[in-house]
Phi, psi and omega in degrees: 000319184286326188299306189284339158342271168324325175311310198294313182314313182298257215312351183261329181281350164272348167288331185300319191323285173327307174298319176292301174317284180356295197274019160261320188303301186310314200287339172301321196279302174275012146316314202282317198328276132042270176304313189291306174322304195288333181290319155313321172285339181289327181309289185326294179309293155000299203278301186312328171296272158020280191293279183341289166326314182267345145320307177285309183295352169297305182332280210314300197290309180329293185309274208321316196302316202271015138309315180268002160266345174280314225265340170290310188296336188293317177303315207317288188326299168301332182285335181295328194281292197293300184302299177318327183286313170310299181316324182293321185291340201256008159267344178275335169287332195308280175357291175314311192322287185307330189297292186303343149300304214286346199288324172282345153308313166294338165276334166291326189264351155310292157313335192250334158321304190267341165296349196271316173300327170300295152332321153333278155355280192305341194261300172337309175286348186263357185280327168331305195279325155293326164290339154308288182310317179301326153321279160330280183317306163323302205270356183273306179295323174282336158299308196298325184256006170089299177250148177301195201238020134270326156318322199299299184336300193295313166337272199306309211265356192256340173297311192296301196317315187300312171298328181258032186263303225276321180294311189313312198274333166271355187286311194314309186304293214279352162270315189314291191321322193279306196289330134347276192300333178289303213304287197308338159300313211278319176286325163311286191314315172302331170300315182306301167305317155322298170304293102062264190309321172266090159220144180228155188304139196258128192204128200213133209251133186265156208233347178288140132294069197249108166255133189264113159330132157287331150204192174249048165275326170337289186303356156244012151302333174277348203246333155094165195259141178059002173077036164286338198269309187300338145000275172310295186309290194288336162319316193261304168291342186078011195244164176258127157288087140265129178273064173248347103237335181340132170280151166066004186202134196243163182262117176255151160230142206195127137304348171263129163274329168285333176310315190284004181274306196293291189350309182283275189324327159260044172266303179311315170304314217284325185305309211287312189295329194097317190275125183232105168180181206287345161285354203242318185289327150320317197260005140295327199299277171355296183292342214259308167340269206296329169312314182304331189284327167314295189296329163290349175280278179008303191262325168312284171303334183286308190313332200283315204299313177263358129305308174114009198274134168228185195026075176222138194323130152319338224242322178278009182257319178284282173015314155292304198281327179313324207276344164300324187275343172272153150256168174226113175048075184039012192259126171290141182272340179271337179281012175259319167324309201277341190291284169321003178246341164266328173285295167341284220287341174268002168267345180263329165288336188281341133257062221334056144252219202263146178249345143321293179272351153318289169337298166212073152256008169294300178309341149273348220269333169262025199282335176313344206279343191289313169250028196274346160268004163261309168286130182280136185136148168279159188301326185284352161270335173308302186344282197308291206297308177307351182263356188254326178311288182278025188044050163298131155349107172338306193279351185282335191289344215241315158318306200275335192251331187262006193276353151260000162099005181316331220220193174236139181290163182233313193255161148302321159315284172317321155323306183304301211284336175302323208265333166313311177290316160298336151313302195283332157315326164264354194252170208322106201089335170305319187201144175309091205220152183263174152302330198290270140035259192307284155016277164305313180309316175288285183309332197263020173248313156327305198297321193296322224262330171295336186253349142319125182271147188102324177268139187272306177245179166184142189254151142266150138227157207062055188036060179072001192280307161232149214260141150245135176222124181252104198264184189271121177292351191260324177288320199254122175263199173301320191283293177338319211282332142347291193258013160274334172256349148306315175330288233271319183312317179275347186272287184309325173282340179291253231295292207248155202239148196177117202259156191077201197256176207220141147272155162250123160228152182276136194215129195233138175234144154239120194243136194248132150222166196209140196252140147249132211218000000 
């Protein structure tokens, strides 16, 4: 019991022990603490001066620099002030220099002033005396020749006008006669060239139709039980099937060639196939419809192709293609086109206008040829309208309405294609005609103009294109002679069929002769 006693004693005496160090340890400790502080503050303060000092002497040299940067710009400024100041004065001398130029230049030209004037004076009092004397004269010569001097005048000006009326008018004559004679040289050679430059093939499309049979048993498998199947065939296609003794060959007739083309091919199928009846003929029918319309783009796009012509309506390219199934006198119509679109675009290079579009309006110029037997109307109002339809080229519009002369050319081109057409239309072989025909054609253009009272003779010429008529000069004066080829003009056209266009021309004379014996 006493041992642990002690312990507890020990052990509470060892806490004081402990604790009183503590609070000795801590209070030791914060003398240094303490210390170091006053010794940091001391540093401190130290330092702070320090940086003050070196703050101010910083200050100080900063100010002295710009003292001395100021006090340099100031020299600059005074020195810059004193050289302007220098310029000036020596422009305020210059200045005087000129004043004193210019004051004595003004007392120069003051002076050369009043000598001008003077002068004046002098020439002035001498032109008086020259119009007195020139007075004097006048009246001395008119006494002397008898006329004044306005007679005199209209004398002279009325002589001088005569002689130069009279040079004017033969000069006027003799360039008409020239310029007559190059323009008809000069068109001849371009035609010539043309023509020349272009050859196409002579070629003439016959308008009968004949599909030829393998025997004539054919004809009455085509005509069908009660004639249902031949029925059928004119119903659908639109052409008349004549059977008639011919041996092997039956006849389509038709005013549409085309209708009378597909007709035939499907006559031609239907024979090679055998099946001959209203069902099998129909859907032959059908395939041969749409193939011609494939073949009709088809001839439409070669023509274009072979022109050079691009963009243009779909609707005007069958059209185009359409124009292979017509004929004009046995003259194929897309081949008279594509002939007139070529010579057009090389008579439009040989006078350097656009040859594209010459071309094509060559190439248009008969497209009404196309549907003129469906549209009421001459192919040149169909023309006109489809070209106006599709935005076709003022001048392409113009060619097609002026190319038989319906209408007045406005361009060179329209002109080009008229006379293109007319080429192509005439020349040797182009379209299909007998000797007989012709002939008859030729007399009965004669005849109208012979029977117009007042005409003595009358010609055809130019394979019927033109008429020359010679009337009698004592019946028909210059006015008459007007309305005698209107006369004949409207009597030809009343009567006779006849393609393109007729010149009329009337030719009236007086011829004096005298015998000498």
């Amino acid at each position: 019991m006493t041992e642990l006693l002690l312990s507890i004693l020990l052990i509470i005496f060892g806490l004081f022990c402990g604790f009183g160090l503590t609070l000795l340890v801590n209070f030791l400790r914060e003398g240094t603490i303490s210390k170091k502080i006053d010794k940091m503050l001391d540093e401190a303060n130290r330092n702070a001066d320090k940086i003050k000092r070196d703050a101010v002497m910083e200050a100080k040299e900063k100010a002295y620099q710009l003292k001395l940067e100021v006090e340099k710009d100031i020299k600059e400024k005074k020195s810059e002030l004193k050289d302007n100041e220098t310029r000036l004065l020596q422009r305020e001398s210059s200045l005087d220099k000129r004043d004193e130029l210019c004051q004595k230049r003004e007392a120069t030209l003051d002076e050369r002033e009043e000598k001008i004037i003077q002068r004046q004076k002098e020439i002035q009092d001498e032109q008086v005396k020259v119009e007195e004397i020139k007075k004097e004269q006048i009246a001395l010569l008119e006494e002397i020749s008898s006329y004044s001097k306005e007679k005199a005048h209209d004398m002279i000006m009325r002589n001088v006008k005569e002689a130069m009326s009279r040079e004017i008018a033969i000069y006027i004559s003799e360039q008409e006669n020239e310029a007559k004679m190059n323009a008809d040289k000069k068109a001849h050679e371009l035609i010539v060239s043309s023509m020349q430059k272009y050859a196409a093939d002579i070629a003439s499309d016959q308008t009968v139709t004949v599909v030829s049979l393998p025997n004539d048993e054919m004809k009455g498998r085509l005509i069908g039980r009660e004639g249902r199947n031949i029925r059928t065939i004119e119903a659908i296609t639109g052409v008349d099937l004549i059977i008639d003794d011919t041996p092997e060959a039956v006849v389509l007739s038709s005013f549409d060639p085309l209708r009378r083309e597909m007709a035939r091919i499907t006559l031609e199928t239907l024979i090679k196939d055998g099946r001959i009846h209203p069902t099998r003929i129909e859907e032959v029918y059908d395939k041969v419809v749409k193939d011609t319309k494939e073949q009709i783009l088809e001839f439409g796009n070669n023509a274009l192709f072979e022109l050079g012509i691009t963009k243009m309506a779909p609707e005007l390219i069958e059209l185009i293609g359409k124009l292979h199934y017509r004929t004009s006198y046995g003259q194929n119509a897309l081949q008279h086109s594509l002939e007139v679109a070529n010579l057009a675009g090389l008579m439009a290079g040989e006078l350097g206008e656009d040859v594209t579009l010459a071309k094509r309006a060559g190439l248009l110029h008969d497209i009404g040829k196309a549907v003129d037997h469906e549209i009421e109307g001459s192919h040149v109002e169909i023309g006109v309208e489809f070209a106006k339809k599709y935005g076709e080229n003022d001048i392409v519009i113009n060619a097609i309405a002026s190319h038989h002369g319906e209408s007045d050319a406005i361009s060179v081109i329209s002109v080009l294609v008229a006379t293109a057409d007319a080429l192509s239309a005439s020349r040797p072989g182009a379209r299909n005609d007998s000797l007989e025909n012709y002939i008859k054609r030729l007399a009965q253009l004669e005849e109208v103009a012979n029977n117009i009272e007042g005409v003595e003779k009358a010609y055809a010429m130019q394979a019927g294109r033109e008429l020359r008529v010679v009337v009698e000069p004592d019946k028909i004066d210059d006015l008459e002679a007007h309305r005698v080829a209107r006369e004949i003009k409207e009597k030809i056209e009343e009567t006779l069929n006849y393609p393109g266009t007729i010149k009329i021309t009337v030719l009236r004379e007086t011829r004096v002769q005298e015998e000498a014996k």
